[in-house]
N, C-alpha and C positions, 0 to 999 in steps of 0.2 A: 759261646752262645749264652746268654744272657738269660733272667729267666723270664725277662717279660717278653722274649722271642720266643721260647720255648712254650709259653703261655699261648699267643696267638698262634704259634703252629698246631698245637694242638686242638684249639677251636676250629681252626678249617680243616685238618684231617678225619675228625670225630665227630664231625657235627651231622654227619648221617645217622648217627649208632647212638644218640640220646635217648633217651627215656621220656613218657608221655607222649598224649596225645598229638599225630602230628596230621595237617590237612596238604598229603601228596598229591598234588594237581587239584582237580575235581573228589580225591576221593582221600576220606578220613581211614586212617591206620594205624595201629598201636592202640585200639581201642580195650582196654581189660577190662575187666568183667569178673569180678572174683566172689567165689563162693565160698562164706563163713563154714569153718570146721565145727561150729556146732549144728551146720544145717544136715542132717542125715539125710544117705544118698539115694534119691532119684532122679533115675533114668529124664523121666520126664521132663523132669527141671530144664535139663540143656535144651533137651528142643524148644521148649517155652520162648527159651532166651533167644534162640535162632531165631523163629518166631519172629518176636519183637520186634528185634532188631532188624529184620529183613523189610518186615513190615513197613519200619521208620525209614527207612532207607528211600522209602518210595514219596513218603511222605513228608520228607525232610528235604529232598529235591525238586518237591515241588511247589516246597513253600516259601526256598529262595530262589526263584525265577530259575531253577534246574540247574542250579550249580553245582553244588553238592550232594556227595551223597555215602556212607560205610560203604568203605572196601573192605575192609580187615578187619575183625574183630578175632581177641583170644580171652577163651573163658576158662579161669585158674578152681579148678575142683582142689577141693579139702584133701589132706594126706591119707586122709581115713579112705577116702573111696576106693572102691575096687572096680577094675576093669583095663582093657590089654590099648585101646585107643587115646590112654594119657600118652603125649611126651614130657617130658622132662623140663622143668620150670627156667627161663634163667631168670631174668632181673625183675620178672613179674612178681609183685606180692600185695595181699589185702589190703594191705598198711596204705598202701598210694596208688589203690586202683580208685578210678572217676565213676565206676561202678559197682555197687556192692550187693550183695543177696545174702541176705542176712535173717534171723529170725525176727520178731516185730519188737520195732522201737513202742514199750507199752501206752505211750501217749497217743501213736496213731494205727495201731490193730496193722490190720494190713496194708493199709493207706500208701502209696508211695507220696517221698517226699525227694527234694534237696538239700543239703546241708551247706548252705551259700549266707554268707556274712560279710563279704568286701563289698567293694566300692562300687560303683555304678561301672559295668564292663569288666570287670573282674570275672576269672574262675571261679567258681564255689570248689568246694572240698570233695564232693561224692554225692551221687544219687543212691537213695537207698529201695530195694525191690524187697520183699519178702517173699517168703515159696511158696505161701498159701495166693499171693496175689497173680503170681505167675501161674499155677495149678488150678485155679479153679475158675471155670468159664464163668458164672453167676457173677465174678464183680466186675463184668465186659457193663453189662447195663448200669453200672454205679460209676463207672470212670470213665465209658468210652472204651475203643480198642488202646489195647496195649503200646501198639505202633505209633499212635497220636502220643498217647502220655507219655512216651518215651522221649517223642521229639519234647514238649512241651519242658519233660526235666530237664534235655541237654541244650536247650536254651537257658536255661538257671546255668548248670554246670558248666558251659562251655563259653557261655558267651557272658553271663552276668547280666542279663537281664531279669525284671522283679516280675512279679501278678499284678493283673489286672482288676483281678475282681478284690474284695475286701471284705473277709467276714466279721470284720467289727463292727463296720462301715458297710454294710451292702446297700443302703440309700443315703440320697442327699438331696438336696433344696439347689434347685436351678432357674431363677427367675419365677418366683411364684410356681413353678413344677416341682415334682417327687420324681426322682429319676433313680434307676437302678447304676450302684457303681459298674461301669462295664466298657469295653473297648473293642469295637466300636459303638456309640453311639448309636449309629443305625442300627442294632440289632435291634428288634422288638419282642416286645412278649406282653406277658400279664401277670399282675398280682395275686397272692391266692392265700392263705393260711388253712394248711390239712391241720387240723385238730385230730387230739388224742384218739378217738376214734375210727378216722380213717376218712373221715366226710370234708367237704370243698367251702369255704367260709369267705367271704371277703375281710381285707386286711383292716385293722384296727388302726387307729390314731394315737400314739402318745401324745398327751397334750404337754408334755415338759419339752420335748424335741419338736413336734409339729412333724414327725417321720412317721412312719407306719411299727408295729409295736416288734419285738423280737416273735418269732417265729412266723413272719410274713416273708413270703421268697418271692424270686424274680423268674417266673418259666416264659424259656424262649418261644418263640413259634418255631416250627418246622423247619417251614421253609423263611430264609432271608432273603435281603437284598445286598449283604454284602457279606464276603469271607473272611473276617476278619473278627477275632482277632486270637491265635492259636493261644496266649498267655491269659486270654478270658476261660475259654469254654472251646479246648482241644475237642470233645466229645462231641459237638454240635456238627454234624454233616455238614453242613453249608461252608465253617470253618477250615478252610485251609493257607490260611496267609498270615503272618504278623502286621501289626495295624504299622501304618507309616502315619508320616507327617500331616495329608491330607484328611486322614479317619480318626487319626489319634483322638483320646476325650479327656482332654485338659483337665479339664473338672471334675474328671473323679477323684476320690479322694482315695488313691491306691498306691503299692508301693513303689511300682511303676514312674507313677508321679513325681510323689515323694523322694526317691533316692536318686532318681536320673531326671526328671522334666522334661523326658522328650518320648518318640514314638518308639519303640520295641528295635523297628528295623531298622532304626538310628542307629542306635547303640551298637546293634549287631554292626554293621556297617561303617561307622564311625571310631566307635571304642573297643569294640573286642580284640580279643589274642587274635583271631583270623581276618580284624579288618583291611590290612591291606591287600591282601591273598584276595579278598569277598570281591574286593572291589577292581581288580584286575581282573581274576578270571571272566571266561566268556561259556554260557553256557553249553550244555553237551548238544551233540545233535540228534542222540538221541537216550532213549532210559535207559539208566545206568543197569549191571550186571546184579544179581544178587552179592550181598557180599558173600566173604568167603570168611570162617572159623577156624579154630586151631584150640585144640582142647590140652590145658598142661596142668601138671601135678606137682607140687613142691613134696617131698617125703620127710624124709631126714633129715636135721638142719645139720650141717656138716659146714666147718668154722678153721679157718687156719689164721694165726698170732703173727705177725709178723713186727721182730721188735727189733727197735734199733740200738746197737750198740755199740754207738761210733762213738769216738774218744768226747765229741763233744755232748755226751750223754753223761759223763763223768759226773762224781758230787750227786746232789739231790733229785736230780734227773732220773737215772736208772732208780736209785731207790723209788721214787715216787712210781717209776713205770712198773716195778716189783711190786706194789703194794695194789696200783691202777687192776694190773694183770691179776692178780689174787685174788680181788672182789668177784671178778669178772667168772674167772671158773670156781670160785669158792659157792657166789648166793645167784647170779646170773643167767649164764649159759644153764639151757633147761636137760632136763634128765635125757637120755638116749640120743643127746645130741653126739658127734663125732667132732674134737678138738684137735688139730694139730698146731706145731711151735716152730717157726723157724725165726732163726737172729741173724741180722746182716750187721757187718762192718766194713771191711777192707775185701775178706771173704763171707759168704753163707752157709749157714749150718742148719740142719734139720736135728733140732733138742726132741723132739717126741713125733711120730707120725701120726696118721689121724688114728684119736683115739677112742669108742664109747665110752660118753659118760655112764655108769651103772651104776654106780654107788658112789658115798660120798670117800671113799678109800680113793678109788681111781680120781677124783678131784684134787685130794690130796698129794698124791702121786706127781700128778701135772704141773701143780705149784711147786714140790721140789725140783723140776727141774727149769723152774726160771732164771732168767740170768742177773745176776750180781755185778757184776764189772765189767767194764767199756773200755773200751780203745779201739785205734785205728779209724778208717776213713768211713764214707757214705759211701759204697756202693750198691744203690736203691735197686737198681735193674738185678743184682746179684738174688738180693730176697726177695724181689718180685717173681723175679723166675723159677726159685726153688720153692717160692710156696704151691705157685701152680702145678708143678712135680708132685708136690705132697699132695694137694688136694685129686689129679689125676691117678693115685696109684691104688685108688678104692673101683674104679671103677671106668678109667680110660679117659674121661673128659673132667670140668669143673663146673659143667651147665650148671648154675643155681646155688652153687658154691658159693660161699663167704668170706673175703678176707678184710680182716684187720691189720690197718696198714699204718704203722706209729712212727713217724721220724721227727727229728729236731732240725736238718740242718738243709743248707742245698746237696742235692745230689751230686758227687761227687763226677759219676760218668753220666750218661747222655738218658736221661728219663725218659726223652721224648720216643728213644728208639725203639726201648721195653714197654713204654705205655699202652699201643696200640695193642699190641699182640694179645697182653693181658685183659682188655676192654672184648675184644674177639672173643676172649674162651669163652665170654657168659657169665662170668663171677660177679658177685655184686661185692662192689670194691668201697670198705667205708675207711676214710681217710685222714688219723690223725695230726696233724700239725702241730709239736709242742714248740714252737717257737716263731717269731717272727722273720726267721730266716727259711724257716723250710719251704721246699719247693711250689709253684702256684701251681704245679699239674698237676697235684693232690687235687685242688680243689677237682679240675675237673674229670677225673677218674673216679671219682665218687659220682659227679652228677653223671656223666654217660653210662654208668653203670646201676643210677636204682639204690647206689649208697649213701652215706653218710658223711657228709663232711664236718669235723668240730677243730677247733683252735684254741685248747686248752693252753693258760698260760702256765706258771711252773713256779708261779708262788706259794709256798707253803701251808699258805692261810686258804686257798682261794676251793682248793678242794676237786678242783673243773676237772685234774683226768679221770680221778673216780668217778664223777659224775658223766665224763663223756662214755667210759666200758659201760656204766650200766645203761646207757642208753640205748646200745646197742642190742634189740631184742626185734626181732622177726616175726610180727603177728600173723596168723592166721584167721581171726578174728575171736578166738577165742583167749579174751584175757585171765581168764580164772586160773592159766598155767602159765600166767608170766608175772616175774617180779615186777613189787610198787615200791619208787623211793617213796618215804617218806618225810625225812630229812634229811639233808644236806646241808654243813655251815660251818664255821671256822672262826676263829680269834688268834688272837697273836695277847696274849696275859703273864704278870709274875704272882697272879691269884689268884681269881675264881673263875671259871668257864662253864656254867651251866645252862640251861632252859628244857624245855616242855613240849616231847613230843606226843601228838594225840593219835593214838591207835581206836578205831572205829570198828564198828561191827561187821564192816565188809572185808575188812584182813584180820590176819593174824597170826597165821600159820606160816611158819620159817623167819620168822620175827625176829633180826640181828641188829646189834649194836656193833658198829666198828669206831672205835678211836683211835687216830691217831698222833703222834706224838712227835715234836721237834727232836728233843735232847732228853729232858730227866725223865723217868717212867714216874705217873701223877698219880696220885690217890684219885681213886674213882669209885662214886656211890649212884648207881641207877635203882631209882624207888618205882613200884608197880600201882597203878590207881590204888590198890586195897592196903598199903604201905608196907608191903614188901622189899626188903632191900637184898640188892644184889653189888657185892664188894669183889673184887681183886681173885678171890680166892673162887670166886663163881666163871669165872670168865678168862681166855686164852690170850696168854704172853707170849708174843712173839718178839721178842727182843732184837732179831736181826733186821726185821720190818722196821720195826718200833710202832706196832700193833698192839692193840687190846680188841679183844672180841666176846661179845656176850650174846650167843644162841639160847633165844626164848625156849624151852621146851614146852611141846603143844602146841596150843594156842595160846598167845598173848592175850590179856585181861582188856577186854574193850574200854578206855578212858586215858587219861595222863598221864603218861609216865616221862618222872622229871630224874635229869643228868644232871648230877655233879662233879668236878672237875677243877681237884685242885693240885696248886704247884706253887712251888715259892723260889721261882727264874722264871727270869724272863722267856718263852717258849712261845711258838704258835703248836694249836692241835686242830681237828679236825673229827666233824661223828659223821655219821652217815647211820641211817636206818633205811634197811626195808626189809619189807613183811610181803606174802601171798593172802589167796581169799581167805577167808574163813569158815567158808562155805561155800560149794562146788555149784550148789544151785543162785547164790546171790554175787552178780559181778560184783567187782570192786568200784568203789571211784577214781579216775583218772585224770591226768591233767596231760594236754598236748598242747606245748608250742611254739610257734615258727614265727618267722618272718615273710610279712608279703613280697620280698623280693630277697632273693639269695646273692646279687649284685646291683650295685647302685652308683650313679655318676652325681647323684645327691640334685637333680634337677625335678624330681620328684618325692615328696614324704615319705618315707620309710614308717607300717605298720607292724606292730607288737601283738599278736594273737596268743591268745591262752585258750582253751576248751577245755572244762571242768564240768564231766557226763558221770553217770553210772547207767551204764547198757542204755545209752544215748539219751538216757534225761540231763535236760542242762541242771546243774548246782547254781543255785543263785544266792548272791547276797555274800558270797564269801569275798575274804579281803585278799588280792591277788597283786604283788609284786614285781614285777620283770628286774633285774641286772645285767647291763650291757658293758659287757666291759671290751677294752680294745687291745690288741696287742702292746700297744703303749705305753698301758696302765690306764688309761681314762675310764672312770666307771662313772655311768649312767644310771641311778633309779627312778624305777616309772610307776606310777600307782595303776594300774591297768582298772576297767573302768567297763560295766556293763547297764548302763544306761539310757542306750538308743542316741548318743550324742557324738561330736565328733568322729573318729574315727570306729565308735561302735554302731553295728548298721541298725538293735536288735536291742530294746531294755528287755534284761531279764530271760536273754536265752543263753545263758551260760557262756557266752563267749565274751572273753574280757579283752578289751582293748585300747589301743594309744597309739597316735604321732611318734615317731622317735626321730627327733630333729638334732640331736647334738652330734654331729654326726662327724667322726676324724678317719684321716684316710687310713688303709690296713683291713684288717680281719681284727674280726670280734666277735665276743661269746654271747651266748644267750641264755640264761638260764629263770627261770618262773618258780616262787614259793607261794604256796596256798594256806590261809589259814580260814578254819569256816568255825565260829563260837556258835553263831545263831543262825545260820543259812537254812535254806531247804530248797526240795528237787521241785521242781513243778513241771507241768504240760499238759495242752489241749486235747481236748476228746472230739469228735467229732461225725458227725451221724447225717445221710440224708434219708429222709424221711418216705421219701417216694416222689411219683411224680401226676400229671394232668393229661388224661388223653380224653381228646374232645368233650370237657368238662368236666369225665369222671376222677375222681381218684382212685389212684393204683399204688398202694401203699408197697416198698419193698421189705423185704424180709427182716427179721430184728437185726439191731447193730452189730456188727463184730465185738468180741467180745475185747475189752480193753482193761489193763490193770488201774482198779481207784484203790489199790489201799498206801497208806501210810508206812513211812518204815523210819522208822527213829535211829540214826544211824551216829549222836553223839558230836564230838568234837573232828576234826579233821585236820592232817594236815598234809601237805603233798610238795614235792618239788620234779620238777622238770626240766631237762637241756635240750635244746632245743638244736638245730644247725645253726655252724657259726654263718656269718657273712661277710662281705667286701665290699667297702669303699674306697672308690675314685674320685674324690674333687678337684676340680681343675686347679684352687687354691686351698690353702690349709685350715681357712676359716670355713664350718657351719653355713650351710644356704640359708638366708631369711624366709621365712614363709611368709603369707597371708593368713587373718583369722579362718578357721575353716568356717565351711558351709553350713550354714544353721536347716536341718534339715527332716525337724519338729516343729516348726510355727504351726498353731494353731489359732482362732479367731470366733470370735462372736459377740451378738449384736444386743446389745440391754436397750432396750428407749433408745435414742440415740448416741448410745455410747458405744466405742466397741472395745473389745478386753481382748489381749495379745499373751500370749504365751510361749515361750521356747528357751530352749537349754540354750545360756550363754558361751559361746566361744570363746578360745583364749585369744592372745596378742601374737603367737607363732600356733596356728592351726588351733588343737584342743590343749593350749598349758599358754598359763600367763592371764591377762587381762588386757581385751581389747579397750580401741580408745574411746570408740563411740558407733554409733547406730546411726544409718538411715532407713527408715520405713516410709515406703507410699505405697498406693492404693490404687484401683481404678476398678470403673464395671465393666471392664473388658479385660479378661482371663490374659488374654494371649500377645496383646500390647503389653500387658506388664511384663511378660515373661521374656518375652523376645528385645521390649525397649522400655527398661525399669525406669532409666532417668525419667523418661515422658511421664510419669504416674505421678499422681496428687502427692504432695508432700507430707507428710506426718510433721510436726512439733516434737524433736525428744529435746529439745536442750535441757528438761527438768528429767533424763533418763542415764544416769551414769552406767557405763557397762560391770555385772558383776563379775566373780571368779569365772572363770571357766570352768564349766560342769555345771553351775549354780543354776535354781530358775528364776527365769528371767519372766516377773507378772505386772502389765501395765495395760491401762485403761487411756483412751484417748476420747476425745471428741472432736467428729471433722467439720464441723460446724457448716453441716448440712442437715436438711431434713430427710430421713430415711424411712422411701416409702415403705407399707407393706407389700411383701413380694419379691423387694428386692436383695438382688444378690450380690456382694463387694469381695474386691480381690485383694490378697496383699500381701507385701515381698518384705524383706532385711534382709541387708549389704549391713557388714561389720567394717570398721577400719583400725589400723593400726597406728601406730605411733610414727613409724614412716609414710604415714598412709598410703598404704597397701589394700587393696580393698578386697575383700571375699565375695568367692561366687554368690550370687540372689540365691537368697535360699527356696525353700519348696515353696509353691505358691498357697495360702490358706484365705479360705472362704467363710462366710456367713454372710446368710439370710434372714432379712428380718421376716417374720413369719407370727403373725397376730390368732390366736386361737378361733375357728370360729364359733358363735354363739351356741349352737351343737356341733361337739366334735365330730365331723364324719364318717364312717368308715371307706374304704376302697372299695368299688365297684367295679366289673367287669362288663366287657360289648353283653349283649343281651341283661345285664344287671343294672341300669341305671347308671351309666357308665359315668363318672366326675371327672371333672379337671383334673386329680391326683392322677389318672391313670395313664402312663408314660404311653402306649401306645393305643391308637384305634382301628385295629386290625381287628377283623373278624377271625379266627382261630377254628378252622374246621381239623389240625391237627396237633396234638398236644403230646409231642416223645418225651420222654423221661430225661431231660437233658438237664435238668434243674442237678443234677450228678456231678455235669461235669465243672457247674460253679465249684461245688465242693472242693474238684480236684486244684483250681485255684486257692480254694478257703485252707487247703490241708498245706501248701505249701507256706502260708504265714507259719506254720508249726508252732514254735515258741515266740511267738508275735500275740499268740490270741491274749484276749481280756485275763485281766486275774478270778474273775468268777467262773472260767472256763477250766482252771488250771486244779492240780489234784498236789498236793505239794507231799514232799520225802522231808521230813523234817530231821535239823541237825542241830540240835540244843546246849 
């Protein structure tokens, strides 16, 4: 049997038993729910979350015409907690729950948000709750029930759908009108500005925008005449629908707009993971059941080794896998964890049972008994089976259990047979691959199981298995007890090997240097910022490794500290650093990241994600690298890129991204280096003020309390591995792309000229340079959108296209006269050298808008009511809904304005 048979059998046998969120029939299950180990334990909390979710449940099937609706939910409490109603965790963990309960991300207090950064119809990453939002009934009036903003996040996370409303943006110019960004249109309300003291003002006029000034908002009325639309204003009674096709409001200027151009329940319908399911099933006949919970506990992290040492592991292999496995229980695997060692070859053998880590003796201990020398065959089912022995003999099962699972080659006997049984016990199976021959059901006993898949290759220089062990670390969501690479990197020299690692103020503690070495042992000089040196006689020789290692004691000196590294032969080495916090009360910074698809037939772009937070503020401005290298040898570098332009959805919220178009068929590595000289943290604050009930104002309680201070946190530098992945090309050439989607145009109107703005695309998506531009126009929003060619032509033959990334600033004239009042629409199509054309970008507006001779302010029905005023509804009741705009405004999160934002500077 072959292994791409054994590959497809195992997709159809296992493909019940994957991981994530899955939509069984009418009803969603595998839903996690996981609660950060720094949150202390109350009772409460769970039911809160029951709650919600039950809540949602009611309200999330009635908002897709009763099709869906939570069956299953499981909520993962912290190890710390006490009580006799846990079960036992298996493949559930913080790390990759869609849900998270966490203490407060300090840019939004208690605010819920999503952590969503793909493409239009994409998954986002996690909803985040905090305990104080779930615990206290008082912020029901500032967001709405729970149940609604539940559904409202898991349309961000589940489906990839954006906001409707716009806090940068909450008005805009609509044919001579001032209209509130919002979806749907029909909603009505009135304008109002509550002043510092608590009292009801009408709104003011900029006269630079012709808009109404900052702090003038947009309150609903009560009651509507349409339900729509849940990604505006979940909190508005009348609201229970997502706006469609028919309701949709083109013209706002929201993210909605901007990153998809269509209605909410398009996309749902259309583009989501669950569009074809949406669109088959037939509704229930009648309301669904409440769901049902399952409350589990991870405790102990409890780890079995599983190494191969089959002949073809021989030479550099085993050593590197000795030196891989040493880091791993040397500065990695955390204290009280339980480690056990089994080695497969021909037969399997159990080198240590599970053992408490306690000390750093017993670490020691583990490492002597690794194995040195290889022979004999692969029989993978042999150490599959005896590790699940080891790990069953603590305790009768391996629910929740870990295995590291390392081979080089095909398996010798029949993987497929052992595979199952082990995916059954519950273990989360992370799966290394060091070669291009090992087997493909690696890959997928990792994914069915919640694990890790990586495909380090076994070049000397490249560093990848050490960088795959450390990878492997089990969050609870508490980072402050798990190691940070810092650096990872290699050369292959017959002279000098040096550079400059920067240790920051967020680590420092357990701070190690590892080199290693090809052939000759090298003079080695590590200098500390304050010029401390540390030589040969400071640091541990392992000469059977061909190791050196240099344990900072204490805490390492926050600034640069530069490695030297000489030899006079030709030799590859290899360093590696990582450090812990520094401080128990300040997280560290981090870098996570992945690929937007773990398999690919290359008919679609493959994306590059990095996340670079400290306790979930994004790092901006730092310089951020990806390396894709392929089992081949083909390496790819990618400058990752946080600019709100191609493939980044977001300028300036810490997520760094790119196309990755070079694309060869096999498995390949991923791995991300961070350098930050002059970066810093930033993010939005955000506050609603109160609300309008029958003209009075009803001011709500002061803001939650949110962190503005500053934290100087120096130089940075960070690396991370990410999961490897796999391509299939039908042939061995790279798929051509189109330029991507230009999906920042923005437009406005001088005299009759108008001035165009937006991030240039490249000639393959975001890299290269396209060939040229078309831009038209029209005063009809929705002809352009739907039939671009129809629209007035632009003039660019005087516009060459720049770099990609660049901006892109040009002035036109359409040799019309532009009256006052009016409003104009306008697209960019890129093409390429094949011409290839890219989708119309987002559609951008301007109105020309002449000040008038007294600027006016905004009036209200019994106030002398003006044209500016979007609606002429009498208002006999005024709820506090203007909240649940917010709850729209807080999801931009790191979208808001830079005068909004509180910055962590890194100098």
């Amino acid at each position: 049997m072959d292994s791409r048979t054994v590959f497809v059998l195992l997709w159809m046998l296992l493909s019940s038993i994957s991981t994530g969120i899955k939509l069984d029939g009418n009803g969603y299950v595998d839903v996690i729910i996981a609660i950060s180990s720094k949150v202390p334990q109350d009772n409460r909390l769970v039911d809160q979350i029951k709650e919600m979710v039950t809540e949602g449940s009611l309200y999330l099937y009635g908002a897709l015409d009763e099709k869906v609706y939570f069956r299953e939910a499981t909520i993962l409490v912290p190890p710390e907690w006490k009580g006799t109603d846990f079960t036992k965790a298996r493949t559930e963990s913080f790390g990759k729950a869609k849900i998270r309960i966490d203490n407060a991300n300090p840019a939004y207090g208690v605010e819920p948000y999503t952590n969503q950064y793909g493409e239009c119809g994409t998954e986002g990453e996690y909803i985040h709750f905090t305990p104080e939002y779930l615990l206290n009934d008082t912020f029901i009036p500032l967001y709405g029930s729970r149940g609604k903003v539940f559904v409202h996040e898991w349309a961000h996370v589940r489906w990839g759908v954006y906001d409707e409303c716009n806090g940068e943006k909450p008005f805009y110019h609509s044919n001579g009108h001032i209209e509130a960004t919002r979806c749907s249109k029909n909603i009505e309300g009135q304008f109002y500005e509550v002043t510092a003291g608590g009292s009801l003002q009408q709104c003011r006029i900029d006269p630079q925008t012709s808009l109404p000034t900052k702090g003038c908002m947009f309150f609903p009325d009560r009651n509507q005449i349409t339900n729509s639309s849940i990604m505006f204003l979940p909190g508005l009674d009348p609201v229970t629908a997502f706006c469609q096709e028919d309701e949709h409001n083109y013209e706002a200027p929201n993210m909605q707009n901007k990153k998809c151009g269509k209605a909410a329940w398009t996309v749902i319908f259309e583009d989501s993971v669950d569009k074809d399911a949406l669109r088959s099933l037939k509704p229930l006949q009648y309301p669904p059941p409440p769901p049902s919970f399952k409350l589990v506990q991870r405790k102990q992290r409890v780890v079995c080794l599983i190494l191969d040492v089959s002949g073809s592991m021989g030479g550099s292999r085993i050593l590197q896998q000795l030196q891989a496995a040493t880091h791993f229980l040397r500065n990695i695997v955390e204290d009280q964890a339980r480690v056990g060692i089994v080695t497969f070859s021909t037969e399997a053998y159990t080198l240590s049972p599970l053992t408490t880590i306690d000390s750093d003796t017993t670490r020691e201990n583990l490492i002597k008994l690794l194995p040195k020398v290889a022979s004999g065959s692969t029989y993978m089912c042999k150490g599959l089976n005896l590790s699940l022995q080891v790990l069953r003999a603590d305790n009768g099962d391996a629910l929740g259990d870990e295995i590291v699972f390392l081979t080089d080659g095909q398996a010798t006997d029949n993987i497929a047979g052992c595979a199952p049984s082990a995916i059954q016990s519950g273990a989360i199976i992370h799966t290394l691959a060091f070669s291009n021959s090992a087997a493909h059901a690696l890959t997928e006993m990792a994914n069915k199981t919640g694990g890790k898949f990586l495909s380090p290759n076994d070049k000397t220089t490249s560093n990848q298995l050490m960088d795959a062990f450390a990878s492997l670390t089990l969050s609870t969501g508490d980072y402050t007890n798990e190691p940070v690479q810092l650096e990872s990197i290699g050369a292959r020299t017959s002279d000098l090997f040096n550079g400059t690692v920067s240790v920051d103020q967020t680590v420092g503690n357990k701070t190690s240097f590892v080199i290693i070495y090809e052939n000759s042992f090298p003079s080695i000089y590590i200098q500390s910022p304050s010029g401390l040196i540390y030589t040969q006689t400071n640091m541990n020789h392992d000469v059977s490794q061909k190791t050196v290692t240099l344990n900072i004691p204490g805490t390492a000196e926050p600034g640069d500290w530069k490695y030297r590294i000489q030899t006079t032969i030709l030799q590859a080495f290899t360093i590696t650093v990582t450090s812990q916090v520094a401080q128990a009360d300040v997280p560290p910074i981090i870098v996570k990241t992945h690929m937007d698809q773990q398999f690919s037939d290359g008919t679609k772009p493959m994306i590059v994600f990095a996340e670079v937070s400290q306790n979930y503020r994004p790092v901006i401005k730092a310089e951020v690298w990806a390396t894709l290298e392929s089992e081949t040898g083909s390496v790819h570098t990618l400058q990752l890129l946080d600019n709100g332009a191609g493939a980044d959805a977001f300028q300036d919220d810490g997520i760094y991204s790119r196309y990755f178009i070079k694309m060869v068929n096999g498995r390949s590595s991923l791995k991300v280096r961070v350098k930050n000289q002059s970066g810093q943290t930033r993010f939005a604050v955000l506050y609603v003020p109160g609300c309008v009930i029958n003209g009075v104002v009803k001011p709500n309680p002061p803001k939650p309390p949110v962190s503005e201070e500053s934290l100087e946190v120096g130089n940075i530098t960070r690396t991370d591995t990410g999961e490897s992945f796999e391509v299939k090309l039908s042939g061995t050439a790279p798929p051509n792309f189109p330029p991507n989607r230009i999906t920042d145009l923005s437009a406005e109107i001088q005299e009759d000229t108008v001035l165009l703005n937006w991030t240039a695309p490249g000639e393959d998506l975001d890299q290269g340079t396209a060939k040229s531009y078309e831009i038209r126009w029209s005063f009809d929003l929705k002809m352009l959108r739907f039939n671009f060619s129809n629209g007035h032509s632009v003039n660019t033959t005087a516009v060459s296209p720049q770099k990609a990334g660049s901006v892109e600033q040009h002035s036109f004239n359409l040799n019309i006269t532009i009256q006052n009042g009016t409003t104009l629409y306008f697209a960019v199509q890129s093409e390429d050298k094949q011409k290839a054309k890219s989708e119309t970008s987002n559609i951008a507006q301007a109105s020309k808008i002449l000040p008038a001779p007294k600027p006016p302010g905004i009036s209200n029905p019994g106030m002398n009511l003006t044209v500016l005023v979007i609606s002429l509804c009498v208002v006999t009741m005024l709820m506090c809904f203007i909240v649940a705009v917010v709850i729209c405004a807080v999801k931009r999160r790191k979208r808001s304005a830079q005068s909004d934002m509180v910055p962590i500077i890194a100098n």
